[in-house]
Structure formats: structure tokens, C-alpha cells
N, C-alpha and C positions, 0 to 999 in steps of 0.2 A: 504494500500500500504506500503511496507516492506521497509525499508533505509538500513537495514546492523543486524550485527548478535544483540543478545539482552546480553549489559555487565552491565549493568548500572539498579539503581531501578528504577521502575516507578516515574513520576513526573508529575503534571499538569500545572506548572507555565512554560512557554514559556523561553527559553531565550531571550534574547535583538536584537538579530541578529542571524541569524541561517547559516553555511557557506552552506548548502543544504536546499531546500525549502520542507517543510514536506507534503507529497502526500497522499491521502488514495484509500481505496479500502469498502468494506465492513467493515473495523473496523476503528479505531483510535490508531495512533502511540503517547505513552509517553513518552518514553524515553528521556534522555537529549543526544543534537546531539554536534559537533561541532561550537562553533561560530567564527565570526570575526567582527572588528568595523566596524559601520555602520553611517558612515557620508553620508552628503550629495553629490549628483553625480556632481560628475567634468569632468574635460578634460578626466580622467582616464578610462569614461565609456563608451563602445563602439559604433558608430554612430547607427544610427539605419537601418536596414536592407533595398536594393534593394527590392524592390514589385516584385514577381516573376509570370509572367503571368498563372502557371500552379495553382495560388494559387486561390480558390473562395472568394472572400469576401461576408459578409451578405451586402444584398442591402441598408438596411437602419438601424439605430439606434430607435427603438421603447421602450427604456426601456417604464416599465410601474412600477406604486407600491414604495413605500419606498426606502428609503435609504439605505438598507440593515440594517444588526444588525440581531441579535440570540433573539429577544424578541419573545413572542407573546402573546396579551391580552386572549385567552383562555384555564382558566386551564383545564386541566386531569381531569377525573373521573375515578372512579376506575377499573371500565373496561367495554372495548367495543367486543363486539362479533365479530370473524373475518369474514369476507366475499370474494368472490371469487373479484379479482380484473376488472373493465369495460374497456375495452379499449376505449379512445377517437375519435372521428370522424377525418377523414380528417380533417387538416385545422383549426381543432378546437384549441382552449385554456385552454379547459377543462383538469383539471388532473387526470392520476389515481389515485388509489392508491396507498398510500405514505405510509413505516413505516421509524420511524426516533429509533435509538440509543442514549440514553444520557447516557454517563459514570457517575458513580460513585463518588459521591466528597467526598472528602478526607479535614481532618481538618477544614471544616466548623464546622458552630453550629449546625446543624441537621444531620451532616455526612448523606445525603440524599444520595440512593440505586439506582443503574443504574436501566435505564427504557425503556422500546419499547410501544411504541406511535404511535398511526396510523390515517393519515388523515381522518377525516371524509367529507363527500359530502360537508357539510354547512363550511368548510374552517378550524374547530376546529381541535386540537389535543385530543383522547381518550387515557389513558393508558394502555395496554395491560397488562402489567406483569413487577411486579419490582424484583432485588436480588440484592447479592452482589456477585457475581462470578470476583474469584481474592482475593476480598477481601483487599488487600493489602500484597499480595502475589507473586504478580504477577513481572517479571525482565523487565515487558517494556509491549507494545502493548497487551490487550486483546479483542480478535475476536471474532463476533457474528453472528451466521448461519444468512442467509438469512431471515428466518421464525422466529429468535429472540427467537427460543426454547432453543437454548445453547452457549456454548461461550469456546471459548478455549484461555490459555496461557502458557508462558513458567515458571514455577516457578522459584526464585531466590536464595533459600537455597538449595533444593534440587535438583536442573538440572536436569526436566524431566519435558515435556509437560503434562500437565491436561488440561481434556475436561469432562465437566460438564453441568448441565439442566441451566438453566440462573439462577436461585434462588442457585446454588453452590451449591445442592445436587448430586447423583449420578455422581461422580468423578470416572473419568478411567485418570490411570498414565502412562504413555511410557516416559520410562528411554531415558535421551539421551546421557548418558556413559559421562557426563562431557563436553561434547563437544559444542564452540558456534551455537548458533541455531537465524537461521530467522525467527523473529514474524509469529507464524500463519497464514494463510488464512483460509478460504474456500471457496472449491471448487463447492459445496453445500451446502443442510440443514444438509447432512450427512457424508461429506467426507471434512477431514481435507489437506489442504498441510504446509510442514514447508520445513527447510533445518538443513544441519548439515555439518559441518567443518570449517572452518576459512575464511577471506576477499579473494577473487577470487579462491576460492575453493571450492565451495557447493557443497552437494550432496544433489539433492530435493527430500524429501520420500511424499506420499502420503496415510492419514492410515481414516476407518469407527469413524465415533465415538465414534463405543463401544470399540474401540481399535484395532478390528481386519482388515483384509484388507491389510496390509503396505505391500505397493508395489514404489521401485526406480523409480523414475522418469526418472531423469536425473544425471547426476552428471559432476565434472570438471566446474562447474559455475561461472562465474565471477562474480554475482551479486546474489542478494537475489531476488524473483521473484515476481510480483503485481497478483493478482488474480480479475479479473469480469466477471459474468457470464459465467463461468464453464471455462473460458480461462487463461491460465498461460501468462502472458508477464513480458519479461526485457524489457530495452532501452539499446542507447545509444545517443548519442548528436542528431545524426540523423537519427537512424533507432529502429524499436519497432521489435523485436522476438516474437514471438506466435507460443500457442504450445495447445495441450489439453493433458491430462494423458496418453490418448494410442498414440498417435501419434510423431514425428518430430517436431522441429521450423521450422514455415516460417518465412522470413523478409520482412517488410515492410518498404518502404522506401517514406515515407510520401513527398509531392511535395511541400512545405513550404518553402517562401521567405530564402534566403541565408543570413545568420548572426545569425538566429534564432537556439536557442540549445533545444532539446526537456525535460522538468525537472520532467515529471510523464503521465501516461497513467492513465484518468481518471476514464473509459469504456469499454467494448467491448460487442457489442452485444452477444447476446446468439447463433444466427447464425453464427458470427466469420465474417459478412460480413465488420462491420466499425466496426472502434475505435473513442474512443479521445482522444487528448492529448495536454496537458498544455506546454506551451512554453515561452522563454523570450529571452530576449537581454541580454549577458553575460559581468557583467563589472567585474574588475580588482578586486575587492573586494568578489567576488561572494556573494553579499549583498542582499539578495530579496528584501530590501526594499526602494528600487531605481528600479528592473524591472519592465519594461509596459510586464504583462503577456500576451496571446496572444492563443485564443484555439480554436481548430479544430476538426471537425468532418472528418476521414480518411476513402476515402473507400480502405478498405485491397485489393482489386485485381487487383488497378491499381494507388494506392496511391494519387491519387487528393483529394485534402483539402480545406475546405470549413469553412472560418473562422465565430463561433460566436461571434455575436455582445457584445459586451461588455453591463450589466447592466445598468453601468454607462458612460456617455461620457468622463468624465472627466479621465478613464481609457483607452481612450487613448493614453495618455500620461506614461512614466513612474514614476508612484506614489507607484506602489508593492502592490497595489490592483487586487483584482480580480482573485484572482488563482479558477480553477476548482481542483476540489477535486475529487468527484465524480460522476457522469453519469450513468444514465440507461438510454437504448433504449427502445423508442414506438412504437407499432404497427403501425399507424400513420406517421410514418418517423421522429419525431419529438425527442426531449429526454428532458430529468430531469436532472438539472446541481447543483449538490451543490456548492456553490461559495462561497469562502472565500471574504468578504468585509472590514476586516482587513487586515495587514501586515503581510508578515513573522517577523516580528523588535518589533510588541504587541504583549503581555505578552501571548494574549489568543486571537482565534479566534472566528470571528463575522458572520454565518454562514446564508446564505440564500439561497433557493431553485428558481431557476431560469427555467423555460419553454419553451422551443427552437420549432420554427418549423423544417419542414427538411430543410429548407433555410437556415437556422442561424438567422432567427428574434428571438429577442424577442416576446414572446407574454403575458406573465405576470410571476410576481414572487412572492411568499408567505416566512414567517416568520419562522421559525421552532420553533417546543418547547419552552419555557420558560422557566429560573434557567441556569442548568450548561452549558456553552460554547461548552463545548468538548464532541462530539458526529457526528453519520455522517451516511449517508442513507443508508438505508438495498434494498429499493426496493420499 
């Protein structure tokens, strides 16, 4: 999920406070953002919202599993064969198929090589394929198809998108004439989207991997756009725009207690039927680390919201725990929630995989990967 155009080097240490809560999509955002101080919440912080009857609550709080945290006692092996993904029974707690992303670490002692990992049945993480794509090259966010075959970013020296096999081989370049550009997505395994112009003037291009394809999306954009499941969405405080390559935006205007400001679009199913989207109480500091986040499953056609249960209870309060990151939808009705279990305020996010019915229960949560923090689910 894209925050604004890419001016800044990459970086992996968090600031202390962040004035915007960092959202993703299919990749991970590095760049350093705006902060501001982040004291504790006072009078200054807005009451907390009217309960709005169009909203669904989950029926009950079932966390299950850990405390959160990014560990996990099973290492990788050096690779695992892919397989077709299972879909889950009704009702069930079972998971699909999971691949996870871990980014690239930078000035450790092993300067260990980003990796895609994929759940296996028995609960372990397998290694699929490691590289260094970027490299350290890269002007902010670098993005990783779905399938974890490639990866695209914006370079820093030279202002022009590369898109590359995940190991950093077979590099295609597209000039972007100097101009600021919004972090990557994609749309697919094979179809890149970016943007190009300046703060409330985008023009969104859409181009194939190998380079060819580039066809205008849109243009006149106010914002830099989120990509999930082949859907383009902005926000705004209280409505999500969605669009796909050939088509128009619609607006969705999510039925969400009053007070609440929308701060990232987690999801969107691949039908375009729901969304998700992460929420909070807006104080005077725009601090995440005083928001009680607050997320939802949206149906796009008639905007009723159906709040998931938070992992932990104690996030019902606001502690600035808990933000959803990202979301896939289940066959099932059910989805996959990566959840930040840290703050926006820590240096580095604490990331666990969360299991949703289509209710908003909890039904169980698992660990991601072990080693580097920063990384975030493909699918």
C-alpha cells in the first residue's frame, strides 16, 4: 500500500512516531514518512465514537494463540515444491495456503537476502526462493508479484522503474523522465501499476513486466493508489474509490460508527465484492500510537460493515495496537489478516497472521517467518 510519491532512500528503522500510519498491500513500504511527538493521550484526543446501528460487530472475542510477535520456532529449508492452493471448508479454521515476503536486511552481520516462504500443512514455514532485488538501490518500497517470481522498484540514482526475477536478474528499465513516482504495485504476477507527477496530481500508468503493455490508467489523482487483488483503490477519511485497469471508480461509502476516519484499505477480494479497511479515532496529534484501530470487513454494494474482532482484548482500548495491514479473501467467506501487534511509535513491526470467519470471529492465529521484521503476505 503506496503513502505518496518515493523522494527519500530506503530505510528499515521505523521512526519514533509516524504523522500517517504505514499501510500495505502486497509489498512493504521503507521509506522514511513524516513524524510528530508522540506523548501520551490526553484531553486532546478525540472521544471515542457513537456505535452506529448500520455497523456489525463480531459476536464475541475468541482470540486464540500467542501474543503476537514476528517469531517462529520453524526454520526454512531450502526449498519447498509449490503446490496448487486447498481451499478451507465452511466454518472451518483450517488455512490455506500462505506465502509470506521477508525483505532484505541491510547492515546486519549476515546482510541476509529477501525470501518467499510458504506455509506448509504441519504449521512450518518452507523457503521458496531467496535474492537480492533492489539491492540497495532501490528510492523506497520494493514490490513482489503475487507468485514471489519478481519484484519491482523505483531506483534512486537513476529515476526509472526496474522490474526484475526476485534473484535481481533479468532487469527491464522504464524511464520515468525525472519525475516523482508512487511505489509500485501489482496488479498481478505480470502486470505492474505505478504513478507519475507530483502530491495531488498523479497520473496512474499501468505496464507487463517485460516492459511492454503501458497503458494510462487514470490521471488528475489526488493520491497514490493501494493495489489487492487485481483492484486499484484510494481512500479518503470516509469513502474507498475502486476501480480495475479497464474500467471507472466506484465509491464506497463504508456504514462505520461516526468519528471513525478510514487510515488504509487492507483487501479487496478478487470479485470486487468486499473490502477491508483499517480505521481509528483521530487525535490532535495524528499519533498512531495512542489509536484503538478498529477493522472491517465492507460489502462494496451496499457498504454495511462488519467489525473484526480484535486478536487481543486489550485492543480494545486505545493502545495503537493492532492495525491490519493486509487481507486476503476465502472461498469460505472467511479471510487472512496480517496484523501489526506492535505500534506505529516501534522502531519495527511485530507481525502476525490472524484467521477470520465470515462473522469477524477469531478463529486462530499463527506466527510468520523468523529473522527480519519487515515483510508482508503475498497470498
Amino acid at each position: 500500500m503506496n503513502l505518496g510519491p518515493l523522494t527519500q532512500p530506503a530505510r528499515l528503522a521505523a521512526p519514533a512516531c509516524r504523522s500517517r500510519v504505514l499501510v500495505g498491500t502486497a509489498a512493504l513500504l521503507f521509506m522514511a514518512v513524516g513524524v510528530t511527538a508522540c506523548g501520551p493521550s490526553g484531553p486532546d484526543r478525540a472521544s471515542a465514537p457513537a456505535e452506529n446501528g448500520n455497523a456489525v460487530p463480531a459476536t464475541s472475542d475468541t482470540s486464540v494463540g500467542g501474543g503476537g510477535g514476528s517469531g517462529s520456532g520453524a526454520a526454512p529449508v531450502t526449498a519447498a515444491p509449490a503446490s496448487s492452493p486447498v481451499g478451507p471448508a465452511v466454518g472451518s479454521s483450517q488455512w490455506p495456503q500462505l506465502t509470506w515476503y521477508t525483505a532484505q536486511e541491510y547492515g546486519a552481520a549476515k546482510n541476509a537476502p529477501a525470501r518467499v516462504s510458504r506455509r506448509t500443512s504441519d504449521g512450518s514455514w518452507q523457503l521458496v526462493r531467496a535474492g537480492r532485488p533492489g539491492n540497495g538501490t532501490a528510492a523506497g518500497q520494493i514490490a513482489v508479484a503475487p507468485d514471489g517470481r519478481r519484484a519491482a522498484w523505483v531506483e534512486a540514482s537513476a529515476k526509472r522503474l526496474v522490474i526484475s526475477d526476485f534473484d535481481g536478474t533479468k532487469q527491464r528499465t522504464i524511464p520515468t523522465q525525472g519525475q516523482q513516482t508512487c511505489a509500485p504495485s501489482w496488479l498481478d504476477s505480470d502486470r505492474v501499476l505505478f504513478g507519475l507527477g507530483r502530491e495531488k496530481d498523479w497520473t496512474i500508468v499501468a505496464i507487463n513486466a517485460d516492459g511492454t503493455g503501458r497503458k494510462v490508467v487514470a490521471t488528475r489523482q489526488a493520491s497514490c493508489p493501494t493495489v489487492s487483488g487485481g483492484w486499484i483503490a484510494q481512500f479518503t477519511d470516509r469513502a474507498v474509490h475502486v476501480r480495475d485497469e479497464r474500467g471507472g471508480p466506484r465509491t464506497i461509502s463504508p456504514r462505520i460508527p461516526s468519528g471513525l476516519v478510514i487510515d488504509g484499505v487492507a483487501g479487496t477480494s478478487r470479485d470486487g465484492r468486499s473490502l477491508v479497511i483499517s480505521t481509528h479515532v483521530p487525535n490532535a496529534g495524528e499519533c498512531g500510537c495512542g489509536w484503538r484501530f478498529r477493522t472491517y470487513r465492507v460489502d462494496a454494494a451496499s457498504g454495511k460493515a462488519t467489525e473484526l474482532t480484535p486478536l487481543d482484548r486489550a485492543w480494545n482500548e486505545p493502545t495503537g495496537h493492532g492495525q491490519a495491514i493486509e487481507a486476503v479473501a476465502l472461498a469460505d467467506g472467511g479471510l487472512v489478516v496480517q496484523v501489526n501487534t506492535a505500534t506505529p511509535a516501534d522502531d519495527a513491526p511485530a507481525y502476525r497472521l490472524v484467521r477470520y470467519a465470515a462473522d469477524g470471529r477469531v478463529l486462530a492465529s499463527t506466527a510468520v517467518p523468523a529473522g527480519q521484521p519487515w515483510g508482508g503476505l503475498l497470498g
